[in-house]
C-alpha positions as CSV (number, residue, x, y, z in Angstrom):
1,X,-12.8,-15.4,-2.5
2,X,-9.2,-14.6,-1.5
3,X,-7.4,-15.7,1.7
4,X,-3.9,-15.2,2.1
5,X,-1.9,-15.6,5.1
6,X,1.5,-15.8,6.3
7,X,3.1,-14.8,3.1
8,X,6.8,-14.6,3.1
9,X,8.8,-13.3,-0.4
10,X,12.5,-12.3,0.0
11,X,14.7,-11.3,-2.8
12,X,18.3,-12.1,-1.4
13,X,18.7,-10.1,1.5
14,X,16.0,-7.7,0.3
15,X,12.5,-8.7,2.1
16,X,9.5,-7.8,0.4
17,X,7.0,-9.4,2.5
18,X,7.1,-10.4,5.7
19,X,3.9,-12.4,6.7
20,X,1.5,-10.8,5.5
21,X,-2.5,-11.7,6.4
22,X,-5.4,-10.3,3.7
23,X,-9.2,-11.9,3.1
24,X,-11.1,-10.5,0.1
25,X,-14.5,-11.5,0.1
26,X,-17.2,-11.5,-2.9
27,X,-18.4,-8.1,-4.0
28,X,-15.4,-6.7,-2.0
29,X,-13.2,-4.3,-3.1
30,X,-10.3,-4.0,-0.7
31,X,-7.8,-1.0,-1.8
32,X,-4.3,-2.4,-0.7
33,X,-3.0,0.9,-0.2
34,X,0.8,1.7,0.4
35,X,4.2,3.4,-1.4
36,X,6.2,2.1,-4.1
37,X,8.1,-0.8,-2.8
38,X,5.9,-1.9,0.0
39,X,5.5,-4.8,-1.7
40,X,2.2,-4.6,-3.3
41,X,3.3,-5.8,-6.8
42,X,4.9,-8.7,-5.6
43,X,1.7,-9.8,-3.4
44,X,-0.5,-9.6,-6.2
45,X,1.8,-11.1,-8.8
46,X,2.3,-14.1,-6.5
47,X,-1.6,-14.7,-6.5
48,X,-1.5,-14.8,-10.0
49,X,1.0,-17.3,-10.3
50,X,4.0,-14.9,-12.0
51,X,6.2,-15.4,-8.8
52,X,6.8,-17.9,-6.3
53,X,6.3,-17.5,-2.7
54,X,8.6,-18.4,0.1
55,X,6.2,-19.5,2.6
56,X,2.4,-19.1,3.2
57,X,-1.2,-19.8,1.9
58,X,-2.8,-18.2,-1.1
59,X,-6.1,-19.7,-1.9
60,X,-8.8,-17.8,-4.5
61,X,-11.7,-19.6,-4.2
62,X,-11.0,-22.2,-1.8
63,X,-8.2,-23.5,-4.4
64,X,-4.6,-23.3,-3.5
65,X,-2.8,-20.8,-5.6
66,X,0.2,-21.6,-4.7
67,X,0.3,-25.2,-6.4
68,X,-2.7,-25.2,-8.1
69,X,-1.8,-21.7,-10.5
70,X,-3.1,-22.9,-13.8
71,X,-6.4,-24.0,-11.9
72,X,-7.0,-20.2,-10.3
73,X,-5.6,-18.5,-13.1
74,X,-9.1,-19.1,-14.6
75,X,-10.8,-17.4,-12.1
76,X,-8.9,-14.0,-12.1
77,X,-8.6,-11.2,-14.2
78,X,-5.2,-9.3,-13.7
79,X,-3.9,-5.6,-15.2
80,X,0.0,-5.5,-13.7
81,X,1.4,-2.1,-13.8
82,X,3.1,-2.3,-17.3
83,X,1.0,-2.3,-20.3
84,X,0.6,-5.6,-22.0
85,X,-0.7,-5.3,-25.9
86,X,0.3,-6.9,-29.3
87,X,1.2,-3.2,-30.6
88,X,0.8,-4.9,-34.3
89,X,-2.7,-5.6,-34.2
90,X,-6.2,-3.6,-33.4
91,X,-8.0,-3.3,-30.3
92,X,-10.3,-5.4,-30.9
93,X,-8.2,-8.1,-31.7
94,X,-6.4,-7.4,-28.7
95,X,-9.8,-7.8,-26.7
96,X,-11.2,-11.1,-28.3
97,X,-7.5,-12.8,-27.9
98,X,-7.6,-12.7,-24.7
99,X,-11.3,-13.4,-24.1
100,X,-11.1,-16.4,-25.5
101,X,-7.7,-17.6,-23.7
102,X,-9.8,-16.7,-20.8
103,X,-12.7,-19.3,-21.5
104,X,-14.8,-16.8,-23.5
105,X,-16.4,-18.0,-27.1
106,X,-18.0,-16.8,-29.9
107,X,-21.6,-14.5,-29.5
108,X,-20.4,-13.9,-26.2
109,X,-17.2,-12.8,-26.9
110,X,-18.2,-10.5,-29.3
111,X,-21.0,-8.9,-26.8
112,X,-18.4,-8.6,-24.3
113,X,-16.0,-6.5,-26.4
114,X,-18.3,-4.5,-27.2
115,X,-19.5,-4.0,-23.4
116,X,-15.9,-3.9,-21.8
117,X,-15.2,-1.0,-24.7
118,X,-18.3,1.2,-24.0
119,X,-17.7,0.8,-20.1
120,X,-13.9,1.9,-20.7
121,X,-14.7,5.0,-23.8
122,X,-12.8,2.8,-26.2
123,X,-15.3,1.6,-28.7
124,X,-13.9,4.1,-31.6
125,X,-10.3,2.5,-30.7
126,X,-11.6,-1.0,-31.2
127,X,-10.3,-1.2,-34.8
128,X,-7.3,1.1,-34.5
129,X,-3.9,-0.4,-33.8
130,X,-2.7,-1.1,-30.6
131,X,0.6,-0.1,-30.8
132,X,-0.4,3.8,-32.2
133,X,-2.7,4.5,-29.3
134,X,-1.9,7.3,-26.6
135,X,-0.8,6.5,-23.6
136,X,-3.9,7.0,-21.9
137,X,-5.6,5.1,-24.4
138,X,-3.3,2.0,-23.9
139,X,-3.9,2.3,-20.2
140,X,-7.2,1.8,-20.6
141,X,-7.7,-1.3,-23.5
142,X,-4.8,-2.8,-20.8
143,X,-7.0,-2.4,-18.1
144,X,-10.2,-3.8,-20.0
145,X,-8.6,-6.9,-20.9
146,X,-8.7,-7.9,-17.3
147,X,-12.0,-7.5,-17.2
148,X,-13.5,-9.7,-20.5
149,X,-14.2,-12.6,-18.9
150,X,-15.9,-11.5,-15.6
151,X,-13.0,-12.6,-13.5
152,X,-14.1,-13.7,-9.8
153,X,-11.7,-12.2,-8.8
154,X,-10.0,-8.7,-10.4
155,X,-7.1,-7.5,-9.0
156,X,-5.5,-4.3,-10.5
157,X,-1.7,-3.5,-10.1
158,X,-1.8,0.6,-10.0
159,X,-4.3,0.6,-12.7
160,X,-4.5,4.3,-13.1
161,X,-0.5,5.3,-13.0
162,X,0.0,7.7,-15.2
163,X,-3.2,7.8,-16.6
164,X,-5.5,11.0,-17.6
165,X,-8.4,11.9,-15.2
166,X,-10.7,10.6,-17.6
167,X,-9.2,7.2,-17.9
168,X,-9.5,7.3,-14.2
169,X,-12.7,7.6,-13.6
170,X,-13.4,5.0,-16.2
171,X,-11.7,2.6,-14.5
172,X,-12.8,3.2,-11.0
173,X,-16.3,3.0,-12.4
174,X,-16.3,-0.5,-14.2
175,X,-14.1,-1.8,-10.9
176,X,-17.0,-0.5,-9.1
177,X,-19.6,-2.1,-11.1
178,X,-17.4,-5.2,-11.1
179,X,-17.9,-5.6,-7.6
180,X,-21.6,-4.9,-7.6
181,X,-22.0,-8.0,-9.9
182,X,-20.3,-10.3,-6.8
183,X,-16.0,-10.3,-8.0
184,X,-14.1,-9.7,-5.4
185,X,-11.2,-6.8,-6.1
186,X,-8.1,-6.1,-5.0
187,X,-7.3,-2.7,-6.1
188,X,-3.5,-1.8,-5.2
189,X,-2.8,1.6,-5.6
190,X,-0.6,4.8,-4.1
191,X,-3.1,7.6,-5.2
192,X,-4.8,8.6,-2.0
193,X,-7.4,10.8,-3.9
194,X,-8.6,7.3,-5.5
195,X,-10.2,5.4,-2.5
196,X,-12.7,8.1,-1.7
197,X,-13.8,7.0,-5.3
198,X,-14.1,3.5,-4.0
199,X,-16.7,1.9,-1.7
200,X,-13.8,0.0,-0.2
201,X,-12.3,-1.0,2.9
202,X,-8.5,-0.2,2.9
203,X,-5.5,-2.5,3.6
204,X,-2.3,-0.6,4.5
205,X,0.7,-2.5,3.3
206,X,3.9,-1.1,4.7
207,X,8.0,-2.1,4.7
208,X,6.3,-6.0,4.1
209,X,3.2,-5.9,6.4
210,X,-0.2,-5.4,6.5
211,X,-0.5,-3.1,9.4
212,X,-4.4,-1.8,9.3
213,X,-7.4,-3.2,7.7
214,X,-11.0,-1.1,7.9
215,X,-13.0,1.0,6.3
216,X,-12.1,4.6,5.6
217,X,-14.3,6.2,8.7
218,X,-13.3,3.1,10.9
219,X,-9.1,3.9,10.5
220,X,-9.7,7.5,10.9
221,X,-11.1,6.9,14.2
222,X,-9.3,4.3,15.3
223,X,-5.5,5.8,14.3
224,X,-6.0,9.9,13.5
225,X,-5.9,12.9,14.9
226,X,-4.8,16.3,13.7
227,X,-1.0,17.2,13.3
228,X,0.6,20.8,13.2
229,X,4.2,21.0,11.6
230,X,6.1,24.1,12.4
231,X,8.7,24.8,9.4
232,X,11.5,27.1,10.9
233,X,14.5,29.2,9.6
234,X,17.3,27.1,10.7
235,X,17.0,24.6,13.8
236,X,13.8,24.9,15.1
237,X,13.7,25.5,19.3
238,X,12.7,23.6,21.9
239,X,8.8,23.6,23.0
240,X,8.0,23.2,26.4
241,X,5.8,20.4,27.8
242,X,5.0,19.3,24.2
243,X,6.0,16.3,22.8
244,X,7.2,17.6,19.5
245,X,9.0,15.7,16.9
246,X,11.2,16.8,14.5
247,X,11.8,16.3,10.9
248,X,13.2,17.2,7.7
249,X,15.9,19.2,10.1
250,X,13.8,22.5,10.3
251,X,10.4,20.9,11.0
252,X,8.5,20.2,14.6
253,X,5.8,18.1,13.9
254,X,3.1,17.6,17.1
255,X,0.4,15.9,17.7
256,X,-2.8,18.1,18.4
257,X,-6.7,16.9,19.4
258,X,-7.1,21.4,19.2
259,X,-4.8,22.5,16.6
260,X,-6.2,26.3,16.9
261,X,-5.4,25.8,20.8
262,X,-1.9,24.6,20.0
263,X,-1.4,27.4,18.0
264,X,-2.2,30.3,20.1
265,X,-0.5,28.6,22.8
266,X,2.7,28.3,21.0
267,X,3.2,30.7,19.0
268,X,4.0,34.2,21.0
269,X,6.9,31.9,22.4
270,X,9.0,31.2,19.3
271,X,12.1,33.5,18.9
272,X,11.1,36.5,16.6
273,X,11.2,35.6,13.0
274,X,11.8,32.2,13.7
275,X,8.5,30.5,11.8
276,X,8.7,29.8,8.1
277,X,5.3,28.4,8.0
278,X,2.7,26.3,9.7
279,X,0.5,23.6,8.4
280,X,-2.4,21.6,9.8
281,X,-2.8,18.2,8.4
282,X,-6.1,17.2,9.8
283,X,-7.5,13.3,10.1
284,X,-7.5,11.3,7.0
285,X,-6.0,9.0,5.3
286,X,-2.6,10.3,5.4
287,X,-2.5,10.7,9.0
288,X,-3.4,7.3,10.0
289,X,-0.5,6.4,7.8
290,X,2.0,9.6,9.5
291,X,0.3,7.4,12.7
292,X,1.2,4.1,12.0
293,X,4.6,4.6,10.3
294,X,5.4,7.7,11.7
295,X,5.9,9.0,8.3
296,X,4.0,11.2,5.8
297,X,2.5,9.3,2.9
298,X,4.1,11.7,0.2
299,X,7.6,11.5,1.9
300,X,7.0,7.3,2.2
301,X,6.1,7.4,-2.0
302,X,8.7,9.9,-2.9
303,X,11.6,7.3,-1.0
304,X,9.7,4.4,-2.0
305,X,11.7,1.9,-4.4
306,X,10.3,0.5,-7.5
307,X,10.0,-3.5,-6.5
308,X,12.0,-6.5,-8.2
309,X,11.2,-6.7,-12.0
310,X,8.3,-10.2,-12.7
311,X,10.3,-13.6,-12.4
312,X,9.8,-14.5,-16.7
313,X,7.1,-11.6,-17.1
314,X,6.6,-9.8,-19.9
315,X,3.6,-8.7,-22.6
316,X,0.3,-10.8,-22.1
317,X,0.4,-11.1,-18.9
318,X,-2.9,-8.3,-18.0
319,X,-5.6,-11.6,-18.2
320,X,-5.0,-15.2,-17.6
């Protein structure tokens, strides 16, 4: 349903991405996973027609996106990360505006409100205004927008940022169901936690590049294995025979198939009073991406940049 490959963006001498290959099939949901500023917004806002590419093929449903945008844009359903409402007017108006921009008319439009607002716990909003909702609440009549029309494809643009647990799971469940009725999803996100929610395979953006594509057990496998990092008081000392690396200034980090091994192995040969504390980060998500980037994921967000602002974006942009 979606094919992209080669796709170049650059803004100036900043490079947001670099090539980058991604296939989302029908009933697929493919979490493109990665920090703030690893160019996930502008991938997806590029698809959607809101920026143009430098080089590359988008297609979305065998169409070219790239010249063909007011063609696709019929096909997808889109929730960027800022929330896009008329504040003046009520949910529901909100709802059945952009239904029927998106092809949807009359008796259907009204049964869709009504099942986009049960799926998302907003049928007592529905004739409330927009603009006097909770942020949590906004998240989530923003986020069902996207979905009115049944998009082929949905792709959500960190959907849940900022939003309450509840709204969460909301939203994970109707992408889920989504899916299960044949759209393809592209789910971008930097919550972790999320994509154990999702039956989903994971694409890892990073610094521009897709650099791992698989299912949850598959990168696990293919990239992880357990790390112990040693926190010292002051510089930490050298270990012998172990290929330790060090971070953060006081931290050894090493690689360790037997963490418990490592340890009692290690530890009656620091210096006396030396340790500040250990920790064992054992396979999952987070250390495939420590093992592809050689960086923690928390560190990667925490540094991450917030991307280039939408080239003439701005409210009414969450459906096409």
């Amino acid at each position: 349903m979606l094919h992209i490959e080669g796709l170049r963006k650059s803004y100036g001498e900043q490079q947001a991405l670099l090539g980058v290959d991604l296939d989302v099939s029908e009933g697929e949901i493919v979490a493109l996973l990665g920090p703030n500023g690893a160019g996930k917004t502008t991938l997806v806002s590029i698809v959607a027609g809101l920026r143009k590419a430098d080089g590359g093929v988008v297609e979305v449903g065998g169409v070219d996106a790239l010249s063909r945008s007011r063609e696709v844009r019929r096909m997808l359903g889109l929730a960027p990360q800022d929330t896009g409402l008329y504040p003046v007017v009520s949910v529901r108006q909100n709802l059945r505006l952009f239904g029927e921009l998106s092809g949807v008319r009359r008796s259907a439009l009204r049964q869709r409100v009504d099942e986009v607002a049960q799926a998302l716990a907003i049928t007592d909003l529905l004739d409330r205004q927009a603009g006097k909702l909770s942020g949590g609440q906004k998240r989530r009549v923003h986020t069902a927008i996207a979905f009115m029309h049944r998009p082929r494809l949905l792709m959500l643009d960190e959907a849940t940022t900022g939003a309450d647990v509840e709204t969460r799971g909301h939203i994970l469940d109707l992408v889920q169901r989504l899916a299960e009725q044949g759209s393809a999803v592209l789910y971008s996100t930097h919550y972790l936690a999320e994509i154990s929610s999702l039956p989903a395979t994971v694409a890892i953006l990073d610094r521009g590049r897709v650099i791992a594509r698989g299912g949850v057990a598959e990168l696990v496998s293919a990239h992880a294995e357990p790390v112990v990092e040693l926190a010292f008081h002051g510089d930490p000392p050298v270990l012998a025979d172990l290929a330790a690396e060090r971070v953060d200034g006081d931290r050894l980090r090493v690689r360790a198939p037997d963490p418990a091994a490592l340890l009692v192995a290690v530890l009656p040969t620091l210096p006396p009073g030396s340790l500040a504390g250990v920790e064992i980060v054992r396979p999952d998500l987070e250390s495939v991406y420590l093992a592809l980037t050689g960086r923690r994921y928390q560190e990667a967000d925490a540094a991450g940049a917030r991307e280039p602002a939408d080239e003439g974006g701005g409210a009414g942009v969450s459906a096409s």
